[in-house]
BAKOL-239754 format. One record per residue: residue in three letters; y, z, x of N, C-alpha, C, O in turn. Coordinates in steps of 0.05 Angstrom, whole numbers, padded with zeros to 5 digits, always signed. Atoms other than C-alpha are relative to their C-alpha. Layout:
N
ALAYZXYZXYZXYZX ...
//
This chain:
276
UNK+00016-00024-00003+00412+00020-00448+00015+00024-00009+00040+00024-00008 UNK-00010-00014+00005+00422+00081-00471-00003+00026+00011-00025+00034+00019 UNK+00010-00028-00023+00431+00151-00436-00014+00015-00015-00008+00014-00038 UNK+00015-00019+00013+00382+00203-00457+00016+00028+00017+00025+00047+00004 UNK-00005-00017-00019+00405+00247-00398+00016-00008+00037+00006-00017+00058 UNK-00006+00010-00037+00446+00236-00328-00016+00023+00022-00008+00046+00017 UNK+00011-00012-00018+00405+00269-00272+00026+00008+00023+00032+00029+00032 UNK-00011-00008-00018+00454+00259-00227+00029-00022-00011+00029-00029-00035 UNK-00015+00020-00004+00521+00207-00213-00015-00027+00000-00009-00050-00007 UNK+00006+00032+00003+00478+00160-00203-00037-00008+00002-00051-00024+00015 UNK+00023+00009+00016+00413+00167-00237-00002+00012-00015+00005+00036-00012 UNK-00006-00007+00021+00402+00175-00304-00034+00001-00021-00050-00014-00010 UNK+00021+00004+00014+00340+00182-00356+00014-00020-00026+00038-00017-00030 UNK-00015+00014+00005+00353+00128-00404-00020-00014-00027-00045-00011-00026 UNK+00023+00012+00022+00319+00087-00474+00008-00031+00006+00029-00039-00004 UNK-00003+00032-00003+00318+00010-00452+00001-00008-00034+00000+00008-00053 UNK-00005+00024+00016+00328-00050-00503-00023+00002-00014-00021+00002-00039 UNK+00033-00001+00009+00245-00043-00514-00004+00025-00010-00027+00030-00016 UNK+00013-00028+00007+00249+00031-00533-00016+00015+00015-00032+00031+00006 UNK+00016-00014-00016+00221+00053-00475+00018+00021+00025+00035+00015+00042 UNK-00018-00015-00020+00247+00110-00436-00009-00006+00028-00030-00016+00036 UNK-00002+00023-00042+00260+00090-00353+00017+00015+00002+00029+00025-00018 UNK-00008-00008-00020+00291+00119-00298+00028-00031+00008+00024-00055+00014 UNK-00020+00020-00019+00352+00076-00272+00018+00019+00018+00024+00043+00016 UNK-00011-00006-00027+00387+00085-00210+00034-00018+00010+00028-00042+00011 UNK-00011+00003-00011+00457+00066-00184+00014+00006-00006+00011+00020-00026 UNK-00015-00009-00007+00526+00076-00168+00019+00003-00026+00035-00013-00036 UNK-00021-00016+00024+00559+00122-00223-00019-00012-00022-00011+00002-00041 UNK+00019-00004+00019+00503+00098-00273-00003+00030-00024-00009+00028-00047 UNK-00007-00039+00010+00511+00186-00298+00023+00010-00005+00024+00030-00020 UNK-00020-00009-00004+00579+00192-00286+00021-00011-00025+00032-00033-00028 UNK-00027+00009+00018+00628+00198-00345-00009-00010-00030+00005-00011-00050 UNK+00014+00005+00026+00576+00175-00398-00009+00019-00013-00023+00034+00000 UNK+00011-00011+00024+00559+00210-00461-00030+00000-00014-00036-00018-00029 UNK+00027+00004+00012+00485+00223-00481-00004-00018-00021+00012-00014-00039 UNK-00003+00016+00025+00466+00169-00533+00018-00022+00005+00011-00043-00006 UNK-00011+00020-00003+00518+00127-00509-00015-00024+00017-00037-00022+00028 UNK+00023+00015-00021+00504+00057-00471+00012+00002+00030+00032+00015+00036 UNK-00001-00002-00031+00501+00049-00394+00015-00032-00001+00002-00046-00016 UNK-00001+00023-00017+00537-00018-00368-00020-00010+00020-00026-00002+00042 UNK+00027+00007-00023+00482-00056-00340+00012-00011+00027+00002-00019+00047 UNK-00008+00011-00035+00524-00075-00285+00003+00021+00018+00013+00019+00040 UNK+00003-00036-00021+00516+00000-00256-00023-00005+00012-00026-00001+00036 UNK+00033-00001-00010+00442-00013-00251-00012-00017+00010-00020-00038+00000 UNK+00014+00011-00025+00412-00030-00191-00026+00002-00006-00035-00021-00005 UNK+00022-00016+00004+00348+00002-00206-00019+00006-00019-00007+00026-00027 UNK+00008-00002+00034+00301+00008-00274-00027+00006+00007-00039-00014+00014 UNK+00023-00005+00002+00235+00043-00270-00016+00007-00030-00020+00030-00038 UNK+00018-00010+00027+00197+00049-00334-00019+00020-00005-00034+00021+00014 UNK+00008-00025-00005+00165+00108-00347-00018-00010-00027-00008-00016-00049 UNK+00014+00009+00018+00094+00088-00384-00009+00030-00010-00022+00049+00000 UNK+00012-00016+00025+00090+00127-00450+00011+00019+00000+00033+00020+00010 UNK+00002-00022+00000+00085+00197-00462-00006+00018+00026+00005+00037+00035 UNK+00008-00011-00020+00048+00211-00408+00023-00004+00025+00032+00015+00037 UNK-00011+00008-00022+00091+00174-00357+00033+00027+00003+00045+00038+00021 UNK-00021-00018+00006+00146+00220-00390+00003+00029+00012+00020+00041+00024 UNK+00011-00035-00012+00116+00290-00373-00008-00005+00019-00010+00018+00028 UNK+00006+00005-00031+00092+00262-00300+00033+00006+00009+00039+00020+00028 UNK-00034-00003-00006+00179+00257-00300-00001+00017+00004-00003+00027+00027 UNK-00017-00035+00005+00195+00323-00330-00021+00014+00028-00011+00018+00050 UNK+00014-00013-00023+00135+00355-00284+00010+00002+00038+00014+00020+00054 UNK-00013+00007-00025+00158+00319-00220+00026+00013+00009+00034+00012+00032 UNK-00029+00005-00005+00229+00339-00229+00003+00029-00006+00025+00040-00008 UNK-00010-00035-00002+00214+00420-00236-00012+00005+00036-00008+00027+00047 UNK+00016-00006-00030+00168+00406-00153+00025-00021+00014+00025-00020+00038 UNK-00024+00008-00018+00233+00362-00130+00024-00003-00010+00027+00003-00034 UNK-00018+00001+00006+00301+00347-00127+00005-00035-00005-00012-00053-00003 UNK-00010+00028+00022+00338+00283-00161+00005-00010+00031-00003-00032+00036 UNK+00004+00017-00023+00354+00275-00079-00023-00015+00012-00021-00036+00025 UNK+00022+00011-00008+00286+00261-00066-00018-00023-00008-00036-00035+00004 UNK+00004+00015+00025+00275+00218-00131+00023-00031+00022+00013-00051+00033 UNK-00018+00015-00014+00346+00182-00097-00015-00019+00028-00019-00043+00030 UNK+00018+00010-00028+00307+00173-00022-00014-00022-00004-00013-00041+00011 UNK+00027+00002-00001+00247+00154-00054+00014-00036-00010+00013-00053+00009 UNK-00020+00020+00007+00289+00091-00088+00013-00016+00018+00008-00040+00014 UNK-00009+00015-00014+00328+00066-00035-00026-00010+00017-00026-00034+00025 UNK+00028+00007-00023+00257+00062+00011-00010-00021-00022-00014-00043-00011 UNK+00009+00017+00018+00235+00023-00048+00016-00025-00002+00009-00049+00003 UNK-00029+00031-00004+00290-00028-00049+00004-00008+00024+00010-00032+00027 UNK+00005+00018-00027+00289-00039+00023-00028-00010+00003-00034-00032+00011 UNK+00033+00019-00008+00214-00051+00026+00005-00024-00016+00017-00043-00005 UNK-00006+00019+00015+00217-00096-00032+00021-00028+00015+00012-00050+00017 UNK-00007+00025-00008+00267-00144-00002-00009+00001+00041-00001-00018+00055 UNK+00007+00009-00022+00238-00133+00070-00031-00016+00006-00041-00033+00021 UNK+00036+00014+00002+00166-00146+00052-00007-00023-00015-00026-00037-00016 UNK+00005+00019+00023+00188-00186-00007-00024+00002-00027-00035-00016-00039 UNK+00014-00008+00012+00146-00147-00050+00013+00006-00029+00038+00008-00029 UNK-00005-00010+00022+00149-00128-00130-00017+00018+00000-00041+00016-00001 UNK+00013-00023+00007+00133-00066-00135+00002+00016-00028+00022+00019-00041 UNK+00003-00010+00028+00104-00029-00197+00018+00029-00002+00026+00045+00015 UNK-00015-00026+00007+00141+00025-00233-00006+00024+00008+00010+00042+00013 UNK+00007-00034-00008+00093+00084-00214+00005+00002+00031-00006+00022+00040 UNK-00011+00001-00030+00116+00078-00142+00025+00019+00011+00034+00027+00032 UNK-00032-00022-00008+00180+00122-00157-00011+00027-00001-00005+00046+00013 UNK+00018-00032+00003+00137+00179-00178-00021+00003+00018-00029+00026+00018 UNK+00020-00010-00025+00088+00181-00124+00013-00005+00022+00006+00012+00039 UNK-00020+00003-00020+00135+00159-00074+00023+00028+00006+00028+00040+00027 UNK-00026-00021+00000+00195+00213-00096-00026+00032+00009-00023+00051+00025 UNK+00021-00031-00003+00131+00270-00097-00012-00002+00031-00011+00018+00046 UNK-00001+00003-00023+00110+00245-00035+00017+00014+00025+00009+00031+00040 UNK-00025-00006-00007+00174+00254-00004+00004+00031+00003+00003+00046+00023 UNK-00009-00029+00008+00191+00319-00038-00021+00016+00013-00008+00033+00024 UNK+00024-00007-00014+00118+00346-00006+00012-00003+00022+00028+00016+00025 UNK-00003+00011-00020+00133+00317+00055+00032+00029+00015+00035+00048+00029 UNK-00023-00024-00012+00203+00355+00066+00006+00032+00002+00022+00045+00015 UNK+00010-00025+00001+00175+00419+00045-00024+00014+00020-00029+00036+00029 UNK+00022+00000-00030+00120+00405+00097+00017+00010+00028+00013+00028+00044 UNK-00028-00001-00017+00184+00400+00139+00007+00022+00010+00013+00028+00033 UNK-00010-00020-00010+00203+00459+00132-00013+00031+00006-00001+00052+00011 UNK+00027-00023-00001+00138+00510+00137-00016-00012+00025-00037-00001+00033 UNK+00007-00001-00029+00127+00475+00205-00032-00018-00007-00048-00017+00012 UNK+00026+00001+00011+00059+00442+00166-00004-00034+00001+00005-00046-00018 UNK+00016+00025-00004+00026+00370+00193-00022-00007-00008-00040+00008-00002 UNK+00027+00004+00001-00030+00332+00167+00000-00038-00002+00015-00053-00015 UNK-00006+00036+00004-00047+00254+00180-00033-00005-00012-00052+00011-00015 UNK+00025+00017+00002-00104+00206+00164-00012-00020+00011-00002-00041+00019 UNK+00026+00005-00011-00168+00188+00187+00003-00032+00006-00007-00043+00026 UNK-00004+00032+00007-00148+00114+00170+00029-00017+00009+00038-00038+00001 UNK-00025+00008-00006-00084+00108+00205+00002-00021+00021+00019-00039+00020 UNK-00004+00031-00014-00104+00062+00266-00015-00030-00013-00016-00054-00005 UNK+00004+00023+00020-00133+00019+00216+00013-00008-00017+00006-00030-00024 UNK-00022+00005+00013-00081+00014+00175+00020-00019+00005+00028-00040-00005 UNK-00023+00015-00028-00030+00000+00235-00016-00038+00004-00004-00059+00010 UNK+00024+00036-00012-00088-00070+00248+00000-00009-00028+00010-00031-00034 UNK+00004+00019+00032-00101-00084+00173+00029-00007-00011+00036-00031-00016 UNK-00027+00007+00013-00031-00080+00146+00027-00004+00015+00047+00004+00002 UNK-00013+00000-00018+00014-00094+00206+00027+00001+00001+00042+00011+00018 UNK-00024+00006+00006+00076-00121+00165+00018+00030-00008+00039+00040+00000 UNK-00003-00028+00007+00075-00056+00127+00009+00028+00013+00024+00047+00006 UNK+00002-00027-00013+00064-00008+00175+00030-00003+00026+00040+00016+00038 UNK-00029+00002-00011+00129-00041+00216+00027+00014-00017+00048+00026-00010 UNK-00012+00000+00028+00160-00032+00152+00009+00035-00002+00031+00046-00001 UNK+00017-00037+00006+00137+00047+00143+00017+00012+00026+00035+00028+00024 UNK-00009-00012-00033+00154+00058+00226+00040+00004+00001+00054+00020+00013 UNK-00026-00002-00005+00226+00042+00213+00005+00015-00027+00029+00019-00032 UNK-00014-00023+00020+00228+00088+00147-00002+00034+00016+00014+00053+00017 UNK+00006-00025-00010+00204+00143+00180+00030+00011+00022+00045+00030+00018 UNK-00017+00001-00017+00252+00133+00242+00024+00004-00015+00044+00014-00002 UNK-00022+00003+00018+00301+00130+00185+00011+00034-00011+00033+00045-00008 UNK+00005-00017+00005+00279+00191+00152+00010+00026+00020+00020+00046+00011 UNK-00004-00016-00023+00286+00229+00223+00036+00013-00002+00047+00034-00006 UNK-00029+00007+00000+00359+00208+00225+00009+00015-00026+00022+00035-00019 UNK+00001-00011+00018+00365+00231+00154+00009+00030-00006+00031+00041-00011 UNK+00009-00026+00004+00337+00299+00145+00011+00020+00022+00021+00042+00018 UNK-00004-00015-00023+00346+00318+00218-00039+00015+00006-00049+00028+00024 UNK+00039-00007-00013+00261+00333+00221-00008-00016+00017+00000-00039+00020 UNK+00014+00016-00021+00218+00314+00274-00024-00012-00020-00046+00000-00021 UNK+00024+00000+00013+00177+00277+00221-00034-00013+00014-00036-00033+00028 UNK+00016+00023-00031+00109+00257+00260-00005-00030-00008+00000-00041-00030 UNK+00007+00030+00004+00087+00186+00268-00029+00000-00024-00039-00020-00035 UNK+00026+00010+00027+00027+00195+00215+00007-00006-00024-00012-00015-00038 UNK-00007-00006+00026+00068+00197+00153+00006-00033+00000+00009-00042-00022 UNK-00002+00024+00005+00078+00120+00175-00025-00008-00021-00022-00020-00042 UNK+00024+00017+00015+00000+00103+00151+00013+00018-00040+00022+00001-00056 UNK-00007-00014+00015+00019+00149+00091+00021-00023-00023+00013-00033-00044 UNK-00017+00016+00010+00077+00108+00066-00011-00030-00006-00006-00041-00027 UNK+00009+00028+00005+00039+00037+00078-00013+00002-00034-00011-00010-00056 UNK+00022+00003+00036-00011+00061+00022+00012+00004-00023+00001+00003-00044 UNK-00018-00008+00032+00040+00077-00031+00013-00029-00002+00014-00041-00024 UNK-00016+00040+00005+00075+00000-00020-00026-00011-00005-00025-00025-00026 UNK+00015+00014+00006+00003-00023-00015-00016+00003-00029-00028-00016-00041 UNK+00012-00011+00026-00024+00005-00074+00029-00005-00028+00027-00021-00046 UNK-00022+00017+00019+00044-00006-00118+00004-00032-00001+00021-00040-00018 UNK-00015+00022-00006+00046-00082-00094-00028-00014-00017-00027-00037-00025 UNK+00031+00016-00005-00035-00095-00110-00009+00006-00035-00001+00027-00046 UNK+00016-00007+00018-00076-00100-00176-00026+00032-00004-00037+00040-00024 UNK+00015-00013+00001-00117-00048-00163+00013+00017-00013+00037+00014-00018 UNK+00000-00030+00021-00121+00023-00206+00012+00015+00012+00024+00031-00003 UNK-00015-00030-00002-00088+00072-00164-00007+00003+00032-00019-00011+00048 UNK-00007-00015-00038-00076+00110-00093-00036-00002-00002-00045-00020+00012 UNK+00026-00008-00016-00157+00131-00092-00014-00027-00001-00031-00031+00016 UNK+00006+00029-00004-00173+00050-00111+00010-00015+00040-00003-00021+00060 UNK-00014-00002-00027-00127+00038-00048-00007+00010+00026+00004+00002+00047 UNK+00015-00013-00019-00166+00081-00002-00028-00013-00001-00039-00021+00019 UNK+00026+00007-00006-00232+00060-00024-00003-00025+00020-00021-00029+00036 UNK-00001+00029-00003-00206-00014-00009+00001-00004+00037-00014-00017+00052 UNK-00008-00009-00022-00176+00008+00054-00020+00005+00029-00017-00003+00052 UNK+00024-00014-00010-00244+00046+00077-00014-00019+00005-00017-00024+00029 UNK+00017+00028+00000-00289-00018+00065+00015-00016+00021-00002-00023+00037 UNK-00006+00017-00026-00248-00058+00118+00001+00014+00023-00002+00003+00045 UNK+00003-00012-00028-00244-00006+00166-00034+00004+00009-00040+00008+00032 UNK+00025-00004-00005-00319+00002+00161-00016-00033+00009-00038-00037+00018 UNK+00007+00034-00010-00324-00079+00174+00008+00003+00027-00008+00002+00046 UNK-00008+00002-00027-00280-00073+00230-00019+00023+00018-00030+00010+00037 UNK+00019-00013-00011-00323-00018+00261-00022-00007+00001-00034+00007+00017 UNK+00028+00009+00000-00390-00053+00250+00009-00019+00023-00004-00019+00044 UNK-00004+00020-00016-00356-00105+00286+00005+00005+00036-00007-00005+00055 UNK-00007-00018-00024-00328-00066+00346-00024+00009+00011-00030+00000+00033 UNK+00028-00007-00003-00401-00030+00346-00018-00021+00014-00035-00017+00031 UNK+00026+00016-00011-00435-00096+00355+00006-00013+00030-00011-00017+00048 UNK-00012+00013-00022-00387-00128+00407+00005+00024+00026+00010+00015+00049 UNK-00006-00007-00016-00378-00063+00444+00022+00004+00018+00022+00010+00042 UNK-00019+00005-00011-00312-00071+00453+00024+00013-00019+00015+00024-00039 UNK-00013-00010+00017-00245-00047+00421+00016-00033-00005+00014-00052+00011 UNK-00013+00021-00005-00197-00099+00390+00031-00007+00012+00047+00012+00008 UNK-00032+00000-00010-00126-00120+00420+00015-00003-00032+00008-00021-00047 UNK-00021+00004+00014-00071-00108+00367+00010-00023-00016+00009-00030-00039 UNK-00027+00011-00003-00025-00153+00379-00011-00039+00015+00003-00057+00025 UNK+00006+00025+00003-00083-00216+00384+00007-00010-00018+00012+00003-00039 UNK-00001+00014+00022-00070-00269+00345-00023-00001-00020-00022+00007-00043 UNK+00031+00007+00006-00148-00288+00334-00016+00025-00014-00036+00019-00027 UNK+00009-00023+00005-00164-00213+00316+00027+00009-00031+00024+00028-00047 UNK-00019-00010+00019-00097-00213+00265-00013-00022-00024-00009-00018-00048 UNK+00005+00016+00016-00126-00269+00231-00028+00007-00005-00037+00001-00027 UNK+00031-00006+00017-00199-00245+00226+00006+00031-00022-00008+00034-00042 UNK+00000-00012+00013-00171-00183+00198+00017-00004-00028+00017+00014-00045 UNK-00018+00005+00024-00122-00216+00144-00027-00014-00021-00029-00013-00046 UNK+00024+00008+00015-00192-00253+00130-00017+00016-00022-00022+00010-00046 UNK+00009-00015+00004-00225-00195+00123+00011+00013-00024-00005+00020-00042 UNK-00008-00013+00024-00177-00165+00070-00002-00019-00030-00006-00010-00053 UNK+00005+00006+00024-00181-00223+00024-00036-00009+00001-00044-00024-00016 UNK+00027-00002+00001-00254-00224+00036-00009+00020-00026-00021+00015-00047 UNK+00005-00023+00020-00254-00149+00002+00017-00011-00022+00010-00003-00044 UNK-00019-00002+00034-00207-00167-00053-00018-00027-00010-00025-00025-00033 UNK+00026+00006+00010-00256-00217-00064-00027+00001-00018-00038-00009-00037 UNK+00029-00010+00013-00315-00188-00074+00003+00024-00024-00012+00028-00042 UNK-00009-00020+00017-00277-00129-00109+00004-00015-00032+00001-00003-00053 UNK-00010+00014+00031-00257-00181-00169-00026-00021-00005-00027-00041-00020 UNK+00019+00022+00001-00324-00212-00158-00002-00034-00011-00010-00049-00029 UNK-00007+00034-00008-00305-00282-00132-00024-00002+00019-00035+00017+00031 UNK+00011+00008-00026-00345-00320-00084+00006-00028+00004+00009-00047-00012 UNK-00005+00033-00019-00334-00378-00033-00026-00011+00004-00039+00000+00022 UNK+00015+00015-00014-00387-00425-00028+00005-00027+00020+00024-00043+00023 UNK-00008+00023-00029-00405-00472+00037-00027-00016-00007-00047-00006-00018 UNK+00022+00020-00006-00452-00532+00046-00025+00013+00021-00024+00024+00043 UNK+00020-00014-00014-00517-00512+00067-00010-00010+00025-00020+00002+00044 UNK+00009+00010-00040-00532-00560+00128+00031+00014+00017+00032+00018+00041 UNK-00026-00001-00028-00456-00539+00157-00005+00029-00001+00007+00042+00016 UNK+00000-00035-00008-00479-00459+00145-00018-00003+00017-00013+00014+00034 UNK+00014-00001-00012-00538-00481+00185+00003-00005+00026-00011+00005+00044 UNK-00010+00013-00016-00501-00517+00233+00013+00027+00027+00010+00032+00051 UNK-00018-00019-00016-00452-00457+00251-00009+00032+00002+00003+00052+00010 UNK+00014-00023-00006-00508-00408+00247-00012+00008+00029-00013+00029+00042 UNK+00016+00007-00030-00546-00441+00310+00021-00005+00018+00015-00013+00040 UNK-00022+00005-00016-00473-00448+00337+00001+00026+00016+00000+00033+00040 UNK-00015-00038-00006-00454-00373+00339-00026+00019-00013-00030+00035-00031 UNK+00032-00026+00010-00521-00337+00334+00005+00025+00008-00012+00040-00001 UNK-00006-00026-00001-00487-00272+00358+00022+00010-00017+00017+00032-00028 UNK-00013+00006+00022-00428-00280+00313-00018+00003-00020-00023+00027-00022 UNK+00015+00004+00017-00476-00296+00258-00010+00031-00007+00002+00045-00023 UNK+00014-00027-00009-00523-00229+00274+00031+00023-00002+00024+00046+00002 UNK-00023-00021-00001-00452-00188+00270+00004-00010-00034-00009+00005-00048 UNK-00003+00006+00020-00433-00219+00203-00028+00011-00021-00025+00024-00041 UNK+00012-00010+00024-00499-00208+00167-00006+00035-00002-00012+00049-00021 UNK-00005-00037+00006-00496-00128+00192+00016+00011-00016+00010+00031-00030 UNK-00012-00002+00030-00438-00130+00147-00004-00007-00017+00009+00007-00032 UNK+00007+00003+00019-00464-00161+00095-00021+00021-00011-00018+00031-00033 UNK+00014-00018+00003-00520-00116+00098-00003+00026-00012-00021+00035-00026 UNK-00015-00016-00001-00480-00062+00100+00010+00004-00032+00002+00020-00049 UNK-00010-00008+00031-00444-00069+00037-00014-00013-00025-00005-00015-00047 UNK+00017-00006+00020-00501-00087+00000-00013+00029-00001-00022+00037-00023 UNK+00022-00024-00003-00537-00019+00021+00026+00018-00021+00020+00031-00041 UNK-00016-00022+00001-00466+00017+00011+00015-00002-00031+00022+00017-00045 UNK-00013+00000+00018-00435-00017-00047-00020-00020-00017-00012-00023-00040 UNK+00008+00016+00020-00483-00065-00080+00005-00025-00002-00009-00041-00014 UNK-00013+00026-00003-00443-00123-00064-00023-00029+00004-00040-00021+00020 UNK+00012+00018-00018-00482-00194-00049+00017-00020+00001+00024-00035-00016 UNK-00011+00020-00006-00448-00231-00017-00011-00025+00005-00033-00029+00015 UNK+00015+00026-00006-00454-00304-00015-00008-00008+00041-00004+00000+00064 UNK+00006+00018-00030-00481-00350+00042+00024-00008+00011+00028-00007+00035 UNK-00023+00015-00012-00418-00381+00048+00026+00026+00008+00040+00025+00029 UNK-00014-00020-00002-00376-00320+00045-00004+00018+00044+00010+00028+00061 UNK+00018-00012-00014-00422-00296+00100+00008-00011+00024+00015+00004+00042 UNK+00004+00005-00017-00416-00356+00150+00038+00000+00014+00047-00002+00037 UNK-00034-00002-00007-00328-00351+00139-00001+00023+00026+00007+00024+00049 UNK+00011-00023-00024-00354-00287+00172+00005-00009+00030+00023-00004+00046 UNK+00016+00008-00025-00380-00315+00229+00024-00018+00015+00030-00013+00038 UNK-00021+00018-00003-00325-00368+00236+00016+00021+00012+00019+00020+00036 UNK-00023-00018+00002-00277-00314+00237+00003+00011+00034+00016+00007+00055 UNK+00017-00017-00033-00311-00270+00294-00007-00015+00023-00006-00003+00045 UNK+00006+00010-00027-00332-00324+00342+00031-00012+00007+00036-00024+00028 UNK-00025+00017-00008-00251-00345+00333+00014+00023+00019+00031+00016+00037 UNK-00014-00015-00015-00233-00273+00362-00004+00002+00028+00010+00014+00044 UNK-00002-00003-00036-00270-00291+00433-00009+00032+00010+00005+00046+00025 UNK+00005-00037-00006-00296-00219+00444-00031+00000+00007-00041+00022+00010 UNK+00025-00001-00006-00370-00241+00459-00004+00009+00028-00027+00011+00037 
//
């Protein structure tokens, strides 16, 4: 690789093997090298690709609203998730992650809080994550020295979950997000009840529930045998009646039709959480 620019000691702007300018990251990677010259790839920990032109000026832009420390932060949180979640995460994750960040500490310091609407759903839908998130934050505290609040955990999930997932982008990621919390609330609604956490039976209807949506989002469907949907309709007729309000639901809201079989996993799912 070759340096275009050192940012810092130990990150550098840089032209890969492919001709593509990237971001790399580690120890003395900047230090002591000559523009144009190459980097030792055994410096670099780190290699973000920076798509195009555009991806280029999202850089330069980013890097007149933060500092190369925040770029740094945003990097190491990335490399611990990655081997804690065991995730590959995509390249634009450094730039909405580091701006994140850089936001975030400026929030910090103007005394200025704001969380989201979607955060105890978050904590139930993405549970691994949001462990994940709880101990950056805690991290962050230690860090900075800010009282950062506990909302900036849901905040953080959606930037791993959205870098880790096919989908288009942070507002793809919310829509996705929104659609299961609006299941899980139909569901709560019908049962009258809230759910426990830290069930098993309720961790597994909601892991259902997510590849349910990613599902229907790539328009797949599961089909089932039609005497055994009949079977476990007259089984769990209140179950059942909770399942097709969601289905209902996101035909009215999104268009979706879902199958029969898709429908009775439903039902399966919900009479396994015991909440009747």
């Amino acid at each position: 690789m070759k340096l275009i620019k050192a940012l810092n000691n130990n990150v550098a702007l840089v032209k890969d093997k492919n001709g593509q300018e990237a971001v790399v990251m580690g120890k003395g990677v900047g230090f002591g090298i000559k523009n144009g010259c190459s980097i030792p790839e055994s410096l670099i920990e780190k290699h973000f690709i920076l798509n195009g032109d555009s991806g280029k000026r999202d850089f330069d832009k980013l890097l007149r609203r933060i500092t190369v420390d925040d770029i740094e932060l945003a990097s190491d949180i990335i490399r611990e998730g990655e081997n804690m979640l065991g995730y590959r995460c995509n390249d634009s994750i450094l730039l909405t992650l580091s701006d994140h960040l850089g936001m975030l500490l400026e929030r910090m310091k103007e005394g200025i809080h704001f969380g989201t609407p979607l955060e105890w759903d978050i904590r139930l839908i993405y549970p691994r994550e949001y462990q994940f998130a709880k101990k950056v934050v805690e991290d962050l505290r230690e860090k900075t020295g800010y009282e950062i609040p506990e909302q900036e955990v849901a905040f953080i999930v959606l930037h791993f979950i959205n870098a880790n997932s096919s989908q288009k982008g942070m507002e793809e990621t919310m829509i996705y997000t929104k659609i299961i919390q609006n299941i899980l609330n139909i569901s709560k609604l019908h049962y009258g009840r809230e759910f426990k956490e830290d069930n098993f039976d309720v961790s597994r209807f909601v892991t259902h529930v997510r590849y349910f949506v990613k599902r229907q989002m790539n328009g797949e469907k599961l089909e089932m045998d039609k005497s055994i949907a009949e079977v476990i309709a007259r089984r769990c007729p209140e179950d059942h009646k909770c399942a097709r309000k969601i289905t209902r639901f996101l035909k009215q809201a999104y268009g979706w039709e879902v199958s029969e079989g898709e429908e009775l996993y439903l039902t399966l799912h919900l009479n396994r959480m015991n909440i009747q």
